[in-house]
C-alpha positions as CSV (number, residue, x, y, z in Angstrom):
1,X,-17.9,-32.6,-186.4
2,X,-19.3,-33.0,-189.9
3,X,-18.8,-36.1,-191.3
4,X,-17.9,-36.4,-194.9
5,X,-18.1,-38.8,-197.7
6,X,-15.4,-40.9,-199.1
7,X,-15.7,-39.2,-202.3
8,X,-15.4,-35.9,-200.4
9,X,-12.5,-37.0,-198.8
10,X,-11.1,-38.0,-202.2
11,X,-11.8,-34.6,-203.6
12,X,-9.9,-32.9,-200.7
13,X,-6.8,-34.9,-201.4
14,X,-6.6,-34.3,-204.9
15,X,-7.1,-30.4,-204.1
16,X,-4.3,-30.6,-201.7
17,X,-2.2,-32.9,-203.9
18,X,-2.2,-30.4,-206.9
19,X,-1.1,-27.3,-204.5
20,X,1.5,-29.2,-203.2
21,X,4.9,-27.8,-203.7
22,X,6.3,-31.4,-203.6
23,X,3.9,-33.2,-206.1
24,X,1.9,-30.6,-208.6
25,X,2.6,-27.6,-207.2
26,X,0.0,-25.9,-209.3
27,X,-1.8,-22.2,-207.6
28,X,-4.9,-22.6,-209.4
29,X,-7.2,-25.3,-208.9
30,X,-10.9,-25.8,-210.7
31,X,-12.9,-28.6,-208.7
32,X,-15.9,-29.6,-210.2
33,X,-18.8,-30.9,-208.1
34,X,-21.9,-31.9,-209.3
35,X,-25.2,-30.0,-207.8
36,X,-26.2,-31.6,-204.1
37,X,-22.9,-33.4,-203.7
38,X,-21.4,-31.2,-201.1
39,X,-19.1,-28.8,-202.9
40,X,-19.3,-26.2,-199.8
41,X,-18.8,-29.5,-197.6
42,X,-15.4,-30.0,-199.4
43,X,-14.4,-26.5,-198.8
44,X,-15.4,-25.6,-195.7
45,X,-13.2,-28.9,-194.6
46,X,-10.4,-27.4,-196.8
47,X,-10.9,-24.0,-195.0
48,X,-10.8,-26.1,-191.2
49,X,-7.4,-27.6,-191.8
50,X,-5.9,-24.2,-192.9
51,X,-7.0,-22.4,-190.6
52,X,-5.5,-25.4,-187.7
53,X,-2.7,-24.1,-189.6
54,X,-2.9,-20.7,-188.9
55,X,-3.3,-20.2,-192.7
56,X,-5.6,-16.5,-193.9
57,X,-8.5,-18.0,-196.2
58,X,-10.7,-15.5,-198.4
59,X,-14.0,-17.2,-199.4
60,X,-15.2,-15.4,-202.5
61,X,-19.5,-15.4,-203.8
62,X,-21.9,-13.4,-205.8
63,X,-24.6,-13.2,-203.9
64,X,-24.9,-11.9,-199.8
65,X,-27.2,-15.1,-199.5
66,X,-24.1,-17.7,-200.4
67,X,-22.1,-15.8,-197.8
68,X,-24.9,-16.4,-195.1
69,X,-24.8,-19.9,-195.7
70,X,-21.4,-20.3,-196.2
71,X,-20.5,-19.1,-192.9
72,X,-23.3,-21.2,-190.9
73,X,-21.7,-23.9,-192.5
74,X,-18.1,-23.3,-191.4
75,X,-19.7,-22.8,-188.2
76,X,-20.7,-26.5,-188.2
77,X,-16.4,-27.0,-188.6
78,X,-15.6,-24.5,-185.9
79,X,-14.4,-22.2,-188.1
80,X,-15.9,-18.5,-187.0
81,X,-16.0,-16.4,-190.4
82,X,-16.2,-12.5,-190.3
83,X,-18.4,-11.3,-193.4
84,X,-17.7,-8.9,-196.0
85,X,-20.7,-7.7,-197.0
86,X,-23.3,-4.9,-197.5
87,X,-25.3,-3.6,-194.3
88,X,-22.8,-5.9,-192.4
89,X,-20.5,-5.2,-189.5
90,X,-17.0,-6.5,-190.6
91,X,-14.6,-8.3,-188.3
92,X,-11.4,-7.4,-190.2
93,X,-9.6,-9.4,-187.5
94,X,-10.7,-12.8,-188.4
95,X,-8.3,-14.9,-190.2
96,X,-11.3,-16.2,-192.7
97,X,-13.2,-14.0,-194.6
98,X,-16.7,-14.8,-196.7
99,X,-17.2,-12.0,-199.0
100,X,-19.5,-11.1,-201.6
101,X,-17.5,-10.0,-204.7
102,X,-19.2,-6.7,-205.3
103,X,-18.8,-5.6,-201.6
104,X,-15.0,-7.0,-201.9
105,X,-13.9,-4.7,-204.6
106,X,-15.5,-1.8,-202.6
107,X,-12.7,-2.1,-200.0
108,X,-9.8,-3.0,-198.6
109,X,-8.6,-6.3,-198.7
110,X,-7.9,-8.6,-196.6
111,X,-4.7,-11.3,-196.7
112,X,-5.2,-14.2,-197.8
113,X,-3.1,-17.6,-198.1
114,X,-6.0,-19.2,-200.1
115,X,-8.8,-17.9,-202.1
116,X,-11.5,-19.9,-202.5
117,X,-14.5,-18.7,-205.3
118,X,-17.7,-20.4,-204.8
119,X,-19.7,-20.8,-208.4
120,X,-16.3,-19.9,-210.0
121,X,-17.9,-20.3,-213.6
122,X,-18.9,-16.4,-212.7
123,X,-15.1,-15.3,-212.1
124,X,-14.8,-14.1,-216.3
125,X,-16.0,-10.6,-214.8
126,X,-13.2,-8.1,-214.2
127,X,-13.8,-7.9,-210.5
128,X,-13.2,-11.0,-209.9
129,X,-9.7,-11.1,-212.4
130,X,-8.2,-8.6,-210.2
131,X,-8.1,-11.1,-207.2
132,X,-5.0,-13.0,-209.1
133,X,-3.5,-9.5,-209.0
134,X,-4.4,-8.4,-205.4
135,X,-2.9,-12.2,-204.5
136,X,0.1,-13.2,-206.5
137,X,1.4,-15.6,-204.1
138,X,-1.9,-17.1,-202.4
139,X,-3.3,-20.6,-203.3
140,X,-7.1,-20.4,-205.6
141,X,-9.6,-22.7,-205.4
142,X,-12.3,-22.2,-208.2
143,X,-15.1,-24.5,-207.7
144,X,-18.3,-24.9,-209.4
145,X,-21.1,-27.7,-211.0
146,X,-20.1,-26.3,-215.1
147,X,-16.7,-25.5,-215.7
148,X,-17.9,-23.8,-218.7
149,X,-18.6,-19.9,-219.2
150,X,-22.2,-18.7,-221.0
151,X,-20.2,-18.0,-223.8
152,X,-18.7,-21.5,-223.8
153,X,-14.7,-20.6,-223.7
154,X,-13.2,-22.8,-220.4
155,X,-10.8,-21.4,-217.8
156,X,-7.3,-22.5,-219.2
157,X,-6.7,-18.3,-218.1
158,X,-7.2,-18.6,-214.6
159,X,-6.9,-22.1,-213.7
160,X,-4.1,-24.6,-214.3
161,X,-5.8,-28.2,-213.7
162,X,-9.4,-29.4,-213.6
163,X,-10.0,-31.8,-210.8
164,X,-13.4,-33.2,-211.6
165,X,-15.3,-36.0,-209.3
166,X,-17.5,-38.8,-210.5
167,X,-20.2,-38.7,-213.1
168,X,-23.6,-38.0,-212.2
169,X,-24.5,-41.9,-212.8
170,X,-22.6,-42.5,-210.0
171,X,-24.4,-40.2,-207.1
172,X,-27.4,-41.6,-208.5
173,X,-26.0,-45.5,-208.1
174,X,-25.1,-45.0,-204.8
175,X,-28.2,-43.1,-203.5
176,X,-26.5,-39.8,-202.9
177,X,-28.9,-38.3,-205.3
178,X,-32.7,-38.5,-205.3
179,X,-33.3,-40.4,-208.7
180,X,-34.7,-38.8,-211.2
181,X,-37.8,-39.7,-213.2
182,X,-37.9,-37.9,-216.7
183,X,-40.6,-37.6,-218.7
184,X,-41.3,-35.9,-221.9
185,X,-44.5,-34.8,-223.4
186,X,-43.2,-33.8,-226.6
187,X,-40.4,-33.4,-228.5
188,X,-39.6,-29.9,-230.3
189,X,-38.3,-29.4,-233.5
190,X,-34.6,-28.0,-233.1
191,X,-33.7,-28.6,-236.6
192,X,-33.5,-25.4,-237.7
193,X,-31.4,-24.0,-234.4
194,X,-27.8,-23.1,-234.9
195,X,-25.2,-24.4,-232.6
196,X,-22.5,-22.2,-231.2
197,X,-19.5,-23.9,-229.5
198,X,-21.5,-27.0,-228.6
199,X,-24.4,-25.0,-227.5
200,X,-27.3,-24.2,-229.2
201,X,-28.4,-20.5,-230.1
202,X,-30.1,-19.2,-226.8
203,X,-32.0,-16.8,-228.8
204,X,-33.3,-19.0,-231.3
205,X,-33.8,-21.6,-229.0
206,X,-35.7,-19.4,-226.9
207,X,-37.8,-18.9,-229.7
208,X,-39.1,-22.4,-230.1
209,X,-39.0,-23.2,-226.6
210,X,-41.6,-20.6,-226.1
211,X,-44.1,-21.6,-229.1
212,X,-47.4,-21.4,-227.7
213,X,-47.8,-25.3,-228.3
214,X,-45.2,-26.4,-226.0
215,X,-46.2,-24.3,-222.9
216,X,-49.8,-25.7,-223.4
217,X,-48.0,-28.8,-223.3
218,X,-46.1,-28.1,-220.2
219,X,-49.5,-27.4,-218.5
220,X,-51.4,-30.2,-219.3
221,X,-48.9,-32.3,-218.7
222,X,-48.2,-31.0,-214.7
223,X,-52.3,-31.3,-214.6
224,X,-51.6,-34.9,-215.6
225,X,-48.5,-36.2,-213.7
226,X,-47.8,-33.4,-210.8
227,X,-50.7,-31.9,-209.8
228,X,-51.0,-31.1,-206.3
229,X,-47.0,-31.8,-205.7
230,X,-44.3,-29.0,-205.1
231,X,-43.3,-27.9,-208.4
232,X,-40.2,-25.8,-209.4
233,X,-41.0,-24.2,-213.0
């Protein structure tokens, strides 16, 4: 069996806690997780103790890779998972379901006591609104790293609490994350780039992000400080 963190375990109870029909009783539920904390830990331990409880779970992603890896790890809880999914077999039969969202809308679907959407910050589309509608009575789960659309509105709409875990500080305090060592080689001038809802301007951003200064920057300094080392750009 996998064995989770204590702050896992405090994120499961508070999910729990707000569906309760005894305490919050609330339908919708937003957890936030930050990246490489576990968030398909947490649910694939919420997704175990409803299904001991003979519960139908939906599992809801974007991409057919998510649902690959979703289901190896419910594996690791004993939970078998059929897949919905292009160019896949279904097993309509299995009480938990991993589906991608485009395949989903494609066919029929399944029951479900709890929907669960992986990188829920996605769920604006119309596709994924209709599943409120398909499932009046189930249980949602929305959880994602930014509770925060691209266009920078929130999900008051869909969800009725945010259930957020620590601050980032505090993965990196007690080693959960790799630390981080930040460097900067120079410093653009954003002066001139509007802000929208918090946010700057992604076009005009873009703009200076991309001057031909900077990205000679950027390469002299990997030749500098990372050369030779695995690099994500």
């Amino acid at each position: 069996m996998v064995q989770l963190r204590t702050y896992q375990h405090e994120g499961i109870r508070k999910i729990f806690e707000a569906w309760d029909p005894q305490r919050g009783n609330l339908m919708n539920v937003l957890f936030q997780m930050p990246t490489g904390t576990g968030k398909t830990t947490v649910f694939s331990e919420i997704v175990r103790k409803a299904h001991a409880k003979n519960k139908k779970v939906l599992i809801v992603v974007h991409r057919t890779e998510l649902v690959e890896q979703i289901v190896e790890r419910l594996a690791q809880f004993h939970v078998h998972a059929g897949i919905i999914s292009a160019n896949i077999k279904p097993q309509p039969n299995a009480d938990v379901q991993a589906a991608t969202i485009q395949t989903l809308s494609r066919r029929q679907y399944p029951p479900a006591d709890i929907a669960i959407i992986d990188e829920c910050h996605h769920s604006k589309a119309d596709t994924y609104k209709t599943l409120w509608e398909i499932y009046p009575d189930a249980r949602f789960l929305g959880v994602t790293a930014t509770p925060v659309r691209i266009n920078g509105e929130g999900f008051d709409d869909l969800f009725n609490i945010l259930i957020p875990l620590e601050k980032l500080s505090y993965f990196f305090e007690n080693k959960f994350l790799a630390p981080i060592k930040h460097l900067v080689r120079s410093i653009p001038d954003l002066s001139r780039v509007k802000q929208r809802m918090r946010d700057y301007d992604i076009e005009m951003l873009r703009n200076v992000m991309l001057d031909n200064s900077l990205m000679a920057n950027l390469v002299e300094s990997y030749k500098k400080r990372a050369s030779g080392k695995k690099t994500i750009v």
